[in-house]
C-alpha positions as CSV (number, residue, x, y, z in Angstrom):
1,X,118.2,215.9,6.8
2,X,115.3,213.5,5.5
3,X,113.1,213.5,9.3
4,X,110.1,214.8,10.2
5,X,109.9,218.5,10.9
6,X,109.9,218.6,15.6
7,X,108.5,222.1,15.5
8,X,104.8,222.8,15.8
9,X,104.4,222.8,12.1
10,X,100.6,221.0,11.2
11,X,101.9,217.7,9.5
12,X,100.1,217.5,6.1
13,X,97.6,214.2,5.5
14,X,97.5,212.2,2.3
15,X,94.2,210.9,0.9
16,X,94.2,207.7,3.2
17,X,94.2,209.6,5.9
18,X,98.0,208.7,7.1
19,X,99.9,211.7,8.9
20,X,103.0,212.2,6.5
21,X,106.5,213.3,6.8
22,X,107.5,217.0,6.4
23,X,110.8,218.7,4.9
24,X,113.0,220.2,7.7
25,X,112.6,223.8,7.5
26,X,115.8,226.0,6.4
27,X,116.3,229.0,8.6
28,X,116.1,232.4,7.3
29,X,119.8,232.9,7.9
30,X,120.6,229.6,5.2
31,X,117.5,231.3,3.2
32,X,119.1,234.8,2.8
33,X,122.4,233.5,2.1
34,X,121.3,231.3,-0.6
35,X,119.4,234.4,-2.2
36,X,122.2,236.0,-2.4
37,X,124.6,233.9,-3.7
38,X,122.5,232.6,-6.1
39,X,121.6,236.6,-7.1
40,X,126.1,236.7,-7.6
41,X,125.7,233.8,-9.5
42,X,123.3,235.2,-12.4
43,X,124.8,238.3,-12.0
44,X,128.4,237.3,-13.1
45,X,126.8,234.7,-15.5
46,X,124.8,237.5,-17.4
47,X,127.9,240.0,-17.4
48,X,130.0,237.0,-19.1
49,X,127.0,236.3,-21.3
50,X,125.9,240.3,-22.3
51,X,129.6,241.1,-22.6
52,X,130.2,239.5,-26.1
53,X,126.9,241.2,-27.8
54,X,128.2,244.7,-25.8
55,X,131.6,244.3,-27.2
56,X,130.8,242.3,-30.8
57,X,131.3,246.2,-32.5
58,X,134.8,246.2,-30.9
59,X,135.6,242.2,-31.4
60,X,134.3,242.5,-35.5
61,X,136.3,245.8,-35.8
62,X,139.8,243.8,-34.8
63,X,139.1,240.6,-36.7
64,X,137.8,242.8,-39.6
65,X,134.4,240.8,-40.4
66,X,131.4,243.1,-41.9
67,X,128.1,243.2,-39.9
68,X,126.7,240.4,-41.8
69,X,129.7,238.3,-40.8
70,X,129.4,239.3,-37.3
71,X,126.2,238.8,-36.3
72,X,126.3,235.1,-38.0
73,X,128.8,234.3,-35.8
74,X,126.7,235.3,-32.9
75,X,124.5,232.5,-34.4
76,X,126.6,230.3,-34.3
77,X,127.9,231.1,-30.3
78,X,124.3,230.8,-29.7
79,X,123.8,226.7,-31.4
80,X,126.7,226.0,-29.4
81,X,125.3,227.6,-26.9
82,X,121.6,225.9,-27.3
83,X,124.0,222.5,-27.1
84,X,125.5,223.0,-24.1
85,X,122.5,224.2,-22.0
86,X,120.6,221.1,-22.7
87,X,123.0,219.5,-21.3
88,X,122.7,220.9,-17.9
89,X,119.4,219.9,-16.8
90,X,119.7,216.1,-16.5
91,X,123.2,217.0,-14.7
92,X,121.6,218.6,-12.3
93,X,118.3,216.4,-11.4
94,X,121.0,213.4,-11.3
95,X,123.8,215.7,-9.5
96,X,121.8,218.3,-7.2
97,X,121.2,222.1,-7.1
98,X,124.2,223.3,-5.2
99,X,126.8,221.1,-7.2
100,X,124.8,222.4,-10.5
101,X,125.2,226.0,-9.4
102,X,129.2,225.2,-8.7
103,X,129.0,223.7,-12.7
104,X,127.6,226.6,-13.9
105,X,129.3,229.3,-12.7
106,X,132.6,227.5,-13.0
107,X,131.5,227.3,-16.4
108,X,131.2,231.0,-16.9
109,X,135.1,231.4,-15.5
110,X,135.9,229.4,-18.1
111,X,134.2,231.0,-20.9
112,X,135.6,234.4,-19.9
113,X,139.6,233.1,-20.0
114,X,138.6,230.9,-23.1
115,X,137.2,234.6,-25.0
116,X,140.1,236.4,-23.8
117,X,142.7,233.7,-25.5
118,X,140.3,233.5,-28.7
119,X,142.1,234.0,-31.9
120,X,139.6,233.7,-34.3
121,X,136.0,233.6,-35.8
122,X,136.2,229.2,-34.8
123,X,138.1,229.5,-31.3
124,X,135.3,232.2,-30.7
125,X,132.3,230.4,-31.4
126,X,134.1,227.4,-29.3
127,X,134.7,229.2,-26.2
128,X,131.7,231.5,-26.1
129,X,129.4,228.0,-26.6
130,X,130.8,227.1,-22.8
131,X,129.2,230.5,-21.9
132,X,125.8,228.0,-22.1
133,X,126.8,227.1,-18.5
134,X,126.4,230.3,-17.2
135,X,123.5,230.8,-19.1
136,X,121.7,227.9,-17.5
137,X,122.7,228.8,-14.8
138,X,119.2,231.3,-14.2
139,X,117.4,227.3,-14.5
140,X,119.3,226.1,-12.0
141,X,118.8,228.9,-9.2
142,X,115.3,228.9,-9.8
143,X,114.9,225.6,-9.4
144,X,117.0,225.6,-6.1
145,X,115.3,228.7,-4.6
146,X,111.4,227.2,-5.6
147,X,112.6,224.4,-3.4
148,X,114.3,226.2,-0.6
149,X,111.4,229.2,-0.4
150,X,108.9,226.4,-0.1
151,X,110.8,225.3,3.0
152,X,111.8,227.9,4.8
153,X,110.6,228.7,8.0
154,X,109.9,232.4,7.6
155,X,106.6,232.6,6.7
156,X,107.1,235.8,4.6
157,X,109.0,234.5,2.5
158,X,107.1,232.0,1.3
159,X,103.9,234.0,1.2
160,X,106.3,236.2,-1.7
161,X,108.5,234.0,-3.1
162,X,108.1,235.6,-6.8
163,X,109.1,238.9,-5.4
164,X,112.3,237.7,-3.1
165,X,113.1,235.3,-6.4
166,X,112.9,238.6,-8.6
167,X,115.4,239.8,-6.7
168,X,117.8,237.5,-7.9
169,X,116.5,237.4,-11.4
170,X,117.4,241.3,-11.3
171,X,120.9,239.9,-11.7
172,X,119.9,240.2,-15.9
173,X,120.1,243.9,-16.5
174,X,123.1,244.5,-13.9
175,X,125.1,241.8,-15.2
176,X,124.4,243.6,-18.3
177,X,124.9,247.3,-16.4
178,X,128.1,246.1,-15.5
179,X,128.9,244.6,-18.4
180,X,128.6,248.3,-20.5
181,X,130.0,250.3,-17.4
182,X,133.1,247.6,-17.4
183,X,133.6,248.3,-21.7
184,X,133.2,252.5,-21.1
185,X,136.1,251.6,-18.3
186,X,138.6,249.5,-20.3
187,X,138.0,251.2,-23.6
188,X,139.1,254.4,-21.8
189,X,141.9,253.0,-19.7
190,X,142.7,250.5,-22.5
191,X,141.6,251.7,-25.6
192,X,138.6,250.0,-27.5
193,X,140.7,247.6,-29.3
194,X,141.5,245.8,-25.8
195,X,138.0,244.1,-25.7
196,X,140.1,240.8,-24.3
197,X,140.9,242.5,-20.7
198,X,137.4,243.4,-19.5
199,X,136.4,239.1,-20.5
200,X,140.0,238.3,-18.8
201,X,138.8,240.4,-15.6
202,X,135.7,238.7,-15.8
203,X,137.0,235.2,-14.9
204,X,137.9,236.3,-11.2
205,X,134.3,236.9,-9.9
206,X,132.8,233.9,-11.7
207,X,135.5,231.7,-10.0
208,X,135.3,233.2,-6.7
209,X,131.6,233.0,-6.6
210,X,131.7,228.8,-7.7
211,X,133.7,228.3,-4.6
212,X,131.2,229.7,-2.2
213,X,128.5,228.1,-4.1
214,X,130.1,224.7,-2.4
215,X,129.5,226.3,0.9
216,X,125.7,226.0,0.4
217,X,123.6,223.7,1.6
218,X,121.4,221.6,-0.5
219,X,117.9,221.0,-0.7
220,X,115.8,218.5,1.1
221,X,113.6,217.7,-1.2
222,X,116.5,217.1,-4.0
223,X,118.1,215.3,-0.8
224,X,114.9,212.7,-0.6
225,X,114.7,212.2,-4.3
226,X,118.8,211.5,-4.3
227,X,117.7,208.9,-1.5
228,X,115.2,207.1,-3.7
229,X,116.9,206.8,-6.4
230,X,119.6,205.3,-4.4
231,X,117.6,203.1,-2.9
232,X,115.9,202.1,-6.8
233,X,119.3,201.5,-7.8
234,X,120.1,199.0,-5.2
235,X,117.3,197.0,-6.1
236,X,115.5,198.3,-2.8
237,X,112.0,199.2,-4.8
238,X,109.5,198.2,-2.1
239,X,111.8,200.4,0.0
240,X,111.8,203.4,-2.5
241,X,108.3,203.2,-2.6
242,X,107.9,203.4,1.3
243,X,109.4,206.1,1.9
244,X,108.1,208.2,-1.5
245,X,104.8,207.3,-0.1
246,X,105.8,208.8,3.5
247,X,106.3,211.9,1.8
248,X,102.8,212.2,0.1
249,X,105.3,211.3,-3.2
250,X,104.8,209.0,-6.9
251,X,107.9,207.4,-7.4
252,X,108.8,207.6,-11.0
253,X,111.3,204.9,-12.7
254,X,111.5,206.8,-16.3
255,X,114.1,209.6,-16.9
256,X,113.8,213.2,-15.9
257,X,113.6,214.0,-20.0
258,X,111.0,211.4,-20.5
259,X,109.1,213.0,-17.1
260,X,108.6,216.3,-18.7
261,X,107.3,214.8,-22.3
262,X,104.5,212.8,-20.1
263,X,100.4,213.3,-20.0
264,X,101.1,215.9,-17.2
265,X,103.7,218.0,-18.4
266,X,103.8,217.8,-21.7
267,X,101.6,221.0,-22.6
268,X,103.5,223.2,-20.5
269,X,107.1,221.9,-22.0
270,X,105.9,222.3,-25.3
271,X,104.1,225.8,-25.3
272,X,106.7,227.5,-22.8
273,X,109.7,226.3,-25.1
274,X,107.5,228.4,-27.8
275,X,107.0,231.2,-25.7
276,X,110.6,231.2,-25.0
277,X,111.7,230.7,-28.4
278,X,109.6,233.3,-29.5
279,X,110.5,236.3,-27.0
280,X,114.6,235.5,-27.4
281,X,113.9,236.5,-31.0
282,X,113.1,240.1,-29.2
283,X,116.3,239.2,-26.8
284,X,118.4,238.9,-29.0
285,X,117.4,242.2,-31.1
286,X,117.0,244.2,-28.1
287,X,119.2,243.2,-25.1
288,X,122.4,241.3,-26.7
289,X,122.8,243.4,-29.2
290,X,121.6,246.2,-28.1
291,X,124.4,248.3,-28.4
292,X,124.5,247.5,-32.4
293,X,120.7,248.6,-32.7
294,X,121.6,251.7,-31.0
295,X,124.5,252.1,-33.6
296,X,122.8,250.9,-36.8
297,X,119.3,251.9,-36.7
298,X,119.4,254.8,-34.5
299,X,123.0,256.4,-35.4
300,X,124.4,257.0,-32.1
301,X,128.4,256.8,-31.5
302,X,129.6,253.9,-29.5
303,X,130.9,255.8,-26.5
304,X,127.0,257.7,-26.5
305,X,125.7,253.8,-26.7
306,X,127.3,252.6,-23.6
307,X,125.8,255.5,-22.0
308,X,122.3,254.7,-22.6
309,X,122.7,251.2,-22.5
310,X,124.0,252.1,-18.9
311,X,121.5,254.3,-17.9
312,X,118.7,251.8,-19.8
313,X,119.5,248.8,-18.1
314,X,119.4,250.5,-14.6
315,X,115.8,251.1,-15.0
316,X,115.5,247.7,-16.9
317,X,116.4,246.5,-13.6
318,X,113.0,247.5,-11.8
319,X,111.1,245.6,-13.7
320,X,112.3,242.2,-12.4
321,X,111.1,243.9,-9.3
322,X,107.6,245.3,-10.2
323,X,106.8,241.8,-12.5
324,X,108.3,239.6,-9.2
325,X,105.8,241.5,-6.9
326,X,103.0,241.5,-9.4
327,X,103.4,237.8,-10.0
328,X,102.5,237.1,-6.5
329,X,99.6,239.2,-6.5
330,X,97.8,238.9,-10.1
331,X,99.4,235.6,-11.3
332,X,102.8,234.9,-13.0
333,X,100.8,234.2,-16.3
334,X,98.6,237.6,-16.6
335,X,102.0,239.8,-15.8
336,X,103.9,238.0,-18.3
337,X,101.4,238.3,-20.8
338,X,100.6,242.2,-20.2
339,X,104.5,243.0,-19.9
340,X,105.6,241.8,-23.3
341,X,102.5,243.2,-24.9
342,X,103.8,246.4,-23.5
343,X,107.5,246.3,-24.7
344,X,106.8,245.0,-28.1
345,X,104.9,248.1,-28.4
346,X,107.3,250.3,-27.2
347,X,110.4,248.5,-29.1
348,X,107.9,249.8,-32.2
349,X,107.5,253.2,-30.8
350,X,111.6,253.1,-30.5
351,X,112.8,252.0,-33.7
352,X,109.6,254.2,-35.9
353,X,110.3,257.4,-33.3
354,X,113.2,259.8,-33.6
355,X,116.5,259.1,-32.9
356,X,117.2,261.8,-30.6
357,X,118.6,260.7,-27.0
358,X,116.0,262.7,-25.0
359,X,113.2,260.3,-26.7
360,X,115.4,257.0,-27.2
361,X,116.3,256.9,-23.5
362,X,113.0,256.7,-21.8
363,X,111.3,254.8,-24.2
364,X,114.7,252.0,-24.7
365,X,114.8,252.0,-20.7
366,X,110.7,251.0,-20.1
367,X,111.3,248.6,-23.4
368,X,113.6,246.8,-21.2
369,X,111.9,246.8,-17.9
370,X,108.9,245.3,-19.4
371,X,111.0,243.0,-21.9
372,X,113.3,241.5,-19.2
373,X,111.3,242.0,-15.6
374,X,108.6,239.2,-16.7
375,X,111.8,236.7,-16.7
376,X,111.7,237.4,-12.7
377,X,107.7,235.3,-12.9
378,X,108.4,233.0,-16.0
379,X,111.3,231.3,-14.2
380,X,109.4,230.8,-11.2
381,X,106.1,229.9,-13.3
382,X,108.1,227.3,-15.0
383,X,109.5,225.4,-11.6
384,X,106.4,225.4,-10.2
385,X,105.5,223.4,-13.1
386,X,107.4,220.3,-12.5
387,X,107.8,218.0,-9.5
388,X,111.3,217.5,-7.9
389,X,112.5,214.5,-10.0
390,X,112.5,216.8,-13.4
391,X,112.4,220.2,-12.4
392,X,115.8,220.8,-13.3
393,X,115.0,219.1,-16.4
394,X,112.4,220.9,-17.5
395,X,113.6,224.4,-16.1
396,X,116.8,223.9,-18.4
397,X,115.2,222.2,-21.2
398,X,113.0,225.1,-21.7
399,X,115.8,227.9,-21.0
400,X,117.4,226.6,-23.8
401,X,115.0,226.9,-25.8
402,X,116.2,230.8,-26.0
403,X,119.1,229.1,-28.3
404,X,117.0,228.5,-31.5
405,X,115.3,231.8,-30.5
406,X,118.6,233.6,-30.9
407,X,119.9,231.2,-33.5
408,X,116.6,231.8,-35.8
409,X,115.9,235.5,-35.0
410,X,119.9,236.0,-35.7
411,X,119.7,234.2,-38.9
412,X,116.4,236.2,-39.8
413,X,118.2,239.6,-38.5
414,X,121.4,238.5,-40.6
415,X,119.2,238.1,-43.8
416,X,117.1,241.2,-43.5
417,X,120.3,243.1,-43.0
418,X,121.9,241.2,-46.3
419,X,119.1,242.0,-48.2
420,X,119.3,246.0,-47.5
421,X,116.3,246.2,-46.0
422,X,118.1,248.6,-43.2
423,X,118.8,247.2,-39.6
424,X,115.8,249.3,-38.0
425,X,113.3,247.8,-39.9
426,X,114.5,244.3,-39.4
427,X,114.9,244.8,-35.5
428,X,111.4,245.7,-35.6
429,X,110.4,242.7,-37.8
430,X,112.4,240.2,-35.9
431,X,112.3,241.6,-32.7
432,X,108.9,243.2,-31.8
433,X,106.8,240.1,-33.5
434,X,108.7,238.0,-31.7
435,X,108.3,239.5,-28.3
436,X,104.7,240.1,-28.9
437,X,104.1,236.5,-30.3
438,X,105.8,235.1,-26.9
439,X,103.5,236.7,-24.9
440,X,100.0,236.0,-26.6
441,X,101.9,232.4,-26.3
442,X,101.8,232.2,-22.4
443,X,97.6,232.0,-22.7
444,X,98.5,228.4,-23.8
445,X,99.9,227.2,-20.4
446,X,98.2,225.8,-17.2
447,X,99.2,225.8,-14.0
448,X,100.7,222.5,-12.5
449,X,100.7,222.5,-8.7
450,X,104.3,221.0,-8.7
451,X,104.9,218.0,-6.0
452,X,107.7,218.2,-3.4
């Protein structure tokens, strides 16, 4: 796939004035199709994911634990979890983007059977760590679609890349929409106590959807960076370095994880993993366990939960939409910034408001659409960051970074809650200072214009 583009597309010049070599283009046919499976691919990912925080009520009732006991074991899912996801960048750099999407959503199929055999508080924490897979899985797309928008030959596409990509990143609140509608269904068909069937039904999408993931193609730029590091390994550096330098490319010899820690990275790494740690403190509150704020601090009935985490998350949707669209237009940093000041306002205006569903509803539903929608621009923010030799890397390394988010704000939301200081007032502690925090964060990152 590595030869110069035939069409008449201007060939771009380096510095010295030689014409260099272009990226074939991808047709808009091979460009939908990987949209859309990589949009499946979240989607089942998040419903794996969301489904143990929608369910933890039903999973803590059969094992008997007490609220306390339950939401420390969400900790702990969530360091297993932060383990596993840092694994997964370095895979993929070294591996490629359609294998790493095969990985990760394979990963999730596993997860799901592993839950549904769990016996216990240990075999829980085990299987719903593997879960990290699918969770990195959001990493890996975005890094695959950066590289295959900024090749394809429709023009449109890459003139809105943030809003198509949004599209995919949608793939949050309904895997989470499905997630509630699929516990309202079993727990009715089933009975509540049967939490094990909708995690066992689970596993047949997620393995489905790793199989066509093989079917994909991959990308070229991941293709010429496979080549030169092929080539390195041989011994064939002077060759390497030829044919970096025909693509306008710096050939790196240190390690995607060392890459992202250098004099041109480094800021961004460090202040997005803050940002991300920081807002997952708000995730975690608001979106995982969502269902037990609604319980706890607000006093609704389980079955009346599921229905407005239903109908909250459908709206939550649109804002992947509206922040993907305004990305493109205003800049992925500004949106990001002005959404989560938004929602941590609102979140306050939630938990300090009355707990009647006409006023919870509408102000839980635009919570969430400005809460989750700026995902849709950070994801794309962050793989514009990096160059094709650690973008992966520092995609995945940074999405995991949501793990000590969870694992800290659980561990802050388990204390609060220990300490009788009511769960509504240490949602709003943990979770609206941490979404608010996150998003005065973002003024600390640059733009990288990210190499091929």
């Amino acid at each position: 796939m590595m030869t110069q583009i035939t069409e008449n597309v201007p060939d771009p010049v380096s510095k010295t004035g030689t014409t260099l070599q272009t990226f074939p283009r991808f047709s808009v046919r091979e460009t939908r199709k990987s949209t859309i499976v990589a949009f499946l691919a979240w989607t089942v990912a998040v419903y794996d994911y969301i489904l143990f925080g929608t369910m933890l009520p039903r999973i803590r009732e059969d094992f008997g634990w007490s609220s306390s006991q339950a939401l420390l074991i969400s900790t702990f899912v969530s360091i297993g979890t932060a383990v596993v996801v840092l694994g997964v960048g370095p895979l993929v750099d070294k591996l490629g983007r359609r294998k790493g999407m095969m990985f990760t959503v394979g990963g999730t199929a596993l997860s799901s059977v592993a839950t549904a055999a769990s016996g216990g508080a240990l075999s829980l924490v085990l299987t719903k760590s593997i879960g990290g897979l699918g969770l990195s899985e959001q990493a890996v797309n975005a890094t695959y679609l950066n590289e295959i928008y900024d090749v394809s030959e429709s023009e449109k596409v890459r003139r809105n890349r943030g809003f198509i990509y949004s599209l995919v990143q949608s793939g949050w609140p309904i895997g989470a929409l499905l997630a509630a509608g699929f516990v309202a269904v079993v727990g009715s068909l089933f009975g509540p106590e049967n939490w094990r069937i909708a995690f066992l039904i689970a596993t047949i999408p997620a393995a489905v959807i790793a199989v066509i993931c093989s079917r994909l193609e991959e990308s070229p730029q991941f293709e010429l960076q496979d080549r030169i590091r092929r080539l390195q390994k041989s011994g064939k550096n002077d060759e390497a370095d030829v044919l970096a330098r025909a693509y306008g490319l710096d050939v790196h010899r240190s390690s995607s994880f060392k890459r992202i820690f250098d004099s041109s990275n480094r800021r961004n790494t460090i202040v997005l993993s803050l940002v991300w740690t920081m807002n997952w403190f708000g995730i975690q509150v608001f979106s995982v366990l969502g269902t037990t704020v609604l319980e706890e601090a607000k006093g609704f009935s389980s079955n009346s939960t599921l229905v407005l985490v239903v109908l909250a998350n459908a709206v939550g949707a649109l804002g992947y939409l509206f922040c993907g669209w305004a990305g493109d237009r205003f800049g992925r940093r500004n949106t990001i910034i002005v959404s989560w000041t938004i929602s941590a306002l609102l979140f306050v205006v939630l938990l300090l408001g009355p707990s009647t569903a006409g006023f919870v509803l509408p102000v839980y539903m635009f919570a969430l659409f400005f809460l989750m929608g700026p995902y849709a621009a950070l994801n794309f923010f962050m793989a514009e960051c990096y160059p094709t030799d650690c973008r992966a890397t520092g995609a995945t390394f940074i999405g995991a970074m949501s793990q000590p988010g969870a694992i800290i704000g659980g561990f802050l939301l388990t204390w609060l809650v220990a300490i009788n200081i009511g769960f509504g007032s240490a949602a709003l502690f943990v979770g609206c200072i941490g979404i608010l925090a996150s998003g005065l964060l973002m003024l600390g990152t640059r733009k990288i214009a990210a190499k091929a």
